[in-house]
C-alpha positions in Angstrom: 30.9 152.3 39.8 28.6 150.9 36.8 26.9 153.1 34.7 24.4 152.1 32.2 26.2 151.8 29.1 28.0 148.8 31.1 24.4 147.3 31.3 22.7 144.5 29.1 19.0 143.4 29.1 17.3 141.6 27.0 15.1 143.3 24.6 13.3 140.1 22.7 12.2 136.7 24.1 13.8 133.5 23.4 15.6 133.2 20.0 14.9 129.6 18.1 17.6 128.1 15.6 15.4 129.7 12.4 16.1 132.8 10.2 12.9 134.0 10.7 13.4 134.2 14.5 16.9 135.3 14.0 15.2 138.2 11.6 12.7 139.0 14.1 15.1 139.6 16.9 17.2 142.0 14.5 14.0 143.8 14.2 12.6 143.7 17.9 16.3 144.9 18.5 16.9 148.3 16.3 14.6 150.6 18.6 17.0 150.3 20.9 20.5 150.7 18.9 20.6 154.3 20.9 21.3 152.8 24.0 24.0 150.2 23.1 23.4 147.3 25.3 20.4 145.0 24.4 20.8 141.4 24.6 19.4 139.5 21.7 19.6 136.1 23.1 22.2 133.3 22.6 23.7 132.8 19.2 22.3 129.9 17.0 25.5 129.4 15.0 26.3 126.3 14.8 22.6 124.5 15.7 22.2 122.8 12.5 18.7 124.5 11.7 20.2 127.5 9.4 22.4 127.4 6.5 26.3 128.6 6.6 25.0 131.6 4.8 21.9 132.4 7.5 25.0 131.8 10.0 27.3 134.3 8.6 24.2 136.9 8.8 23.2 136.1 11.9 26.7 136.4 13.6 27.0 139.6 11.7 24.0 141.0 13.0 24.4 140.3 16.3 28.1 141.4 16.3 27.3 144.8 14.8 23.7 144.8 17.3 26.6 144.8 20.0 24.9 141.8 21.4 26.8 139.4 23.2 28.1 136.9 21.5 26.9 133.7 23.2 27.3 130.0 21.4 24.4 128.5 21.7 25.5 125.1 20.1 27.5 121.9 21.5 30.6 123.5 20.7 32.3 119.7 21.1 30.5 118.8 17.6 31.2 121.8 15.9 32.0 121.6 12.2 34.9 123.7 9.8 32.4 126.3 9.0 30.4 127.0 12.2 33.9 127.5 14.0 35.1 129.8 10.9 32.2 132.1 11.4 32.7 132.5 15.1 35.9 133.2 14.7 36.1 135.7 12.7 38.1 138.8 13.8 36.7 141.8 11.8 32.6 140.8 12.9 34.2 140.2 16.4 35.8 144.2 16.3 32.3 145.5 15.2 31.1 143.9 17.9 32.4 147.2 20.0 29.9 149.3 17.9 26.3 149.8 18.3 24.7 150.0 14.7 21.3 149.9 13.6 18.8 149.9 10.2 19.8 152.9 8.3 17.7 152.0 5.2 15.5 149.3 3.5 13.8 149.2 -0.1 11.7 145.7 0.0 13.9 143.1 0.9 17.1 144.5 1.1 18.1 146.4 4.3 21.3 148.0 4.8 22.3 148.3 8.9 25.2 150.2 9.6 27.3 151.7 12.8 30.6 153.4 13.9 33.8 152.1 13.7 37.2 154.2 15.1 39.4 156.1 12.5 36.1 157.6 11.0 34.8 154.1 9.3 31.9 152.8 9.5 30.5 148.9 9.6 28.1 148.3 7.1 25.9 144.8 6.8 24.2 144.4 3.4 21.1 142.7 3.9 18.8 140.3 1.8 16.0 139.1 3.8 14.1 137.3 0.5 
């Protein structure tokens, strides 16, 4: 039998290979950390239109969103760093854990959520 926490929807419309869009989505996303499920869209690692950087944050975000991580790029063209961000094991554990926006001064944001063994994922966040 499926319960809900097995469910994802999506909670934002279509994502475009931007940080802005990929900051928006973060955003649309955090009212509904409590329910650890929401879909965010494909991932636009990898699309060209973002720098290594925005990648890095934007896989991060979505891994600690507990957002499935979809590629959304040609992953036949992929270069060295788009394929080391996607494979990175610690964001894929955190990934398991919902987390949301637990505080934010101007710019900086710090989102955070659960991990096992009483730890807790914590992204650092710069949107300037």
């Amino acid at each position: 039998m499926w319960h809900l926490s097995h469910w994802n929807w999506r909670t934002t419309g279509d994502i475009k290979d931007t940080w802005d869009s990929v900051t928006s989505h973060a955003d649309q996303n955090d009212q509904w950390a409590s329910y650890a499920g929401p879909d965010l869209d494909m991932l636009e690692v990898g699309n060209r239109g973002m720098s290594t950087e925005e990648c890095r944050s934007h896989f991060s975000i979505y891994a600690l969103a507990k957002a499935p991580l979809i590629l959304g790029c040609d992953t036949r063209s992929m270069d060295k760093d788009t394929l080391e961000v996607i494979t990175n094991k610690e964001v894929i554990s955190v990934n398991q854990v919902q987390g949301k926006k637990v505080k934010k001064t101007g710019d900086l944001e710090v989102r955070a959520g659960p991990l096992s063994g009483n730890r807790i994922a914590v992204i650092l966040w710069n949107r300037g």
